[in-house]
N, C-alpha and C positions, 0 to 999 in steps of 0.2 A: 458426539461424532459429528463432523462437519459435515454436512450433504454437498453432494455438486450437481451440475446441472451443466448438460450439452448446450454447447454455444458454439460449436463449428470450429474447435481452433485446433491443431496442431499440438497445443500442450497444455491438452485435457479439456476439464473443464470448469466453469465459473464454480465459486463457490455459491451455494444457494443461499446462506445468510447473507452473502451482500445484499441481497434482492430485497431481506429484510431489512438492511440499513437504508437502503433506496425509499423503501415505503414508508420510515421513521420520517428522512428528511423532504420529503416529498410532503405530507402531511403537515411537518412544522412551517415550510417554506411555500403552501402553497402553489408547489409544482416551479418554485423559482429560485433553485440552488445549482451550484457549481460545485463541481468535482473534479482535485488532481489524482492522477494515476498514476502510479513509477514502475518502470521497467516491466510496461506489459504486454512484450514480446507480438502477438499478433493482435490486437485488440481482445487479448482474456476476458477483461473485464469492462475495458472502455464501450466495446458494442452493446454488449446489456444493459451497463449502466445507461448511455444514449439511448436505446428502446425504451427503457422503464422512464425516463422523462430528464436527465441530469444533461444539463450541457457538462461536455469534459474535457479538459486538459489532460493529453494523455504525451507521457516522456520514456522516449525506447532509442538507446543510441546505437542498435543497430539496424540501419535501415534495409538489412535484406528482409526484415519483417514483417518490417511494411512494405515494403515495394513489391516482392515477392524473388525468390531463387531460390537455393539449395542451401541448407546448414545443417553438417553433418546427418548428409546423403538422404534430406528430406526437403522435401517441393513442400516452401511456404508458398501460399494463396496469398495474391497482395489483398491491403485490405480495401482496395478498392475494389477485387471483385466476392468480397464477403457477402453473405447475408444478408438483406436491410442494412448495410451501407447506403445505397443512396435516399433509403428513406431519414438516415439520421446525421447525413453529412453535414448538414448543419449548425449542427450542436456538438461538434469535436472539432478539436482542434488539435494535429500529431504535432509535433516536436520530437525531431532526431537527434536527442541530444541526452547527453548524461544530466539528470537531475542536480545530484550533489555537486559538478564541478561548474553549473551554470550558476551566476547570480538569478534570482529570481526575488521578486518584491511581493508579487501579486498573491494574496487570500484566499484562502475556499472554503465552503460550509462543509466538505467534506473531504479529505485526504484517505485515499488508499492504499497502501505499500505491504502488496503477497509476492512474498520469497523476493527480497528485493537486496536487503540485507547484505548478505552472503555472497550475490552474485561476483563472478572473477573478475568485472571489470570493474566492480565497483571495494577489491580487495584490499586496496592502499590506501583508500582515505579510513582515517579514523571512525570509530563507530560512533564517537559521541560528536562528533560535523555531523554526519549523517540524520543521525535521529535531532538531531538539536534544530538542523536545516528541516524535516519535515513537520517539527512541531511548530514552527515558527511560522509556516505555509498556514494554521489553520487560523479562521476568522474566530473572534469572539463569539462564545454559542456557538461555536462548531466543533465537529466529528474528528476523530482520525480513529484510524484502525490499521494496526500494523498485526500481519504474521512472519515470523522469524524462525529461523532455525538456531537450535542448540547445538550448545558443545556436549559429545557423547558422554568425555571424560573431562571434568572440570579443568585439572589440571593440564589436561594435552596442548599444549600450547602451539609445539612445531605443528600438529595437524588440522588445528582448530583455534588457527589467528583471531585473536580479540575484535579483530576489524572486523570481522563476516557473521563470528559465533558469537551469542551472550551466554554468560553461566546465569544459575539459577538466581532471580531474585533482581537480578544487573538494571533489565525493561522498566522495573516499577522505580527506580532510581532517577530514572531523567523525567521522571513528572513530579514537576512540583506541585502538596497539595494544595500551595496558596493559588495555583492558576488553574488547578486541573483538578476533576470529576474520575475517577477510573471505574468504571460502570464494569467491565469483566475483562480479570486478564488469568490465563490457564497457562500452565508449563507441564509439560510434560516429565515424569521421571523418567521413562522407560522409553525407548525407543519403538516406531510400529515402524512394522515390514508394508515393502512396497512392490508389486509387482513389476517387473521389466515393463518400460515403453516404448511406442518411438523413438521419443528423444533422449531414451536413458533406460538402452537396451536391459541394463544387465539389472537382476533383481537387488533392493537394495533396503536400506534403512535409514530413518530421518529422527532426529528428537528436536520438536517445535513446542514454542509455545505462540500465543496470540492474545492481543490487547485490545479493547474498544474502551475509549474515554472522551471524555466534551470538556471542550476548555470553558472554562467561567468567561462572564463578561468583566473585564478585569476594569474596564472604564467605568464601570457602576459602583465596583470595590474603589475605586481608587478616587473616584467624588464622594463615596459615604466618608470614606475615611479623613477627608482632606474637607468636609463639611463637620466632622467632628470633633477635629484639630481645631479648624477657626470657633467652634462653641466655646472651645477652651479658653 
């Protein structure tokens, strides 16, 4: 069971493993790692993760989220008057912009993308841009952690477009084991019941699964191998 943890937002609350992945990299990096975020609505996870010590890059391409107003007949708080905002403005960095339709060049020891997936604006680009564009984001000996939503019914197609939904098994497909480590990834068979929110009044059901894996340092692979080669 995943725990959460209040963090002041609008929709819900942080997952409490991250905090665990926080203190994994936190540990490895000596308190000097970078973290992107996607599509994290009012700072989810970007605030916490800034408290627990990550500088972050955080990408939400709607800015009533962060600036603050109404979305569907709810008062966002901008994130400028959050919580320890200005103790941790320092070490964020928002960007109003859709991740997968930006180019972006730049590395992080850690990638996170909860219910990013599926999102409806993010419904026309293909699934495998998307995940391909986020694994490409992480650094050598870096993190990523994706949670995703499933397809209820394998086959349902018209209802549960390949772009937003993955069927079973689909996630551990776009990691290669020659680059990548998959340290835990769970799917769900069954769907769990969710009760009515704010943002998503009516009661409902989800089938998720979730991935944590560390890419290899593929540079170290790729001098043994090429120091092997000239033996020859």
């Amino acid at each position: 069971m995943i725990r959460k943890i209040d963090v002041g937002s609008v929709f819900g609350n942080a997952q409490r493993t991250s905090y665990e992945y926080m203190k994994l990299l936190n540990n490895k990096k000596n308190g000097n790692f970078k973290t992107l975020v996607i599509d994290d609505k009012d700072g989810l996870h970007m605030l916490p993760f800034a408290n627990h010590g990550s500088k972050v890059v955080m990408y939400e391409p709607n800015g009533v989220y962060i600036n603050g107003g109404i979305v569907d007949n709810i008062n966002i708080t901008p994130i400028t008057n959050r919580k320890d905002y200005n103790k941790v403005k320092d070490k964020i960095e928002i960007r109003i912009k859709n991740f997968y339709e930006t180019r972006v060049s730049e590395k992080y020891d850690f990638v996170y993308c909860y219910r990013s997936l599926h999102e409806k604006h993010n419904k026309k680009i293909p699934m495998k841009r998307k995940i391909r564009k986020l694994l490409s984001s992480v650094k050598n000996d870096g993190y990523i952690y994706i949670f995703y939503h499933m397809a209820k019914k394998e086959s349902d197609i018209s209802n549960f477009s390949r772009n937003q939904y993955l069927r079973k098994g689909e996630m551990q497909g776009y990691f290669d084991p020659k680059i990548w480590n998959i340290i835990s990834i769970v799917e769900n068979d069954h769907c769990t019941n969710h009760k009515g929110r704010s943002y998503h009044k009516k009661n409902h059901e989800h089938r998720v699964g979730h991935i944590f894996a560390k890419k290899k340092n593929t540079r170290l692979v790729h001098k043994y191998y090429y120091e092997i080669i000239g033996v020859k």
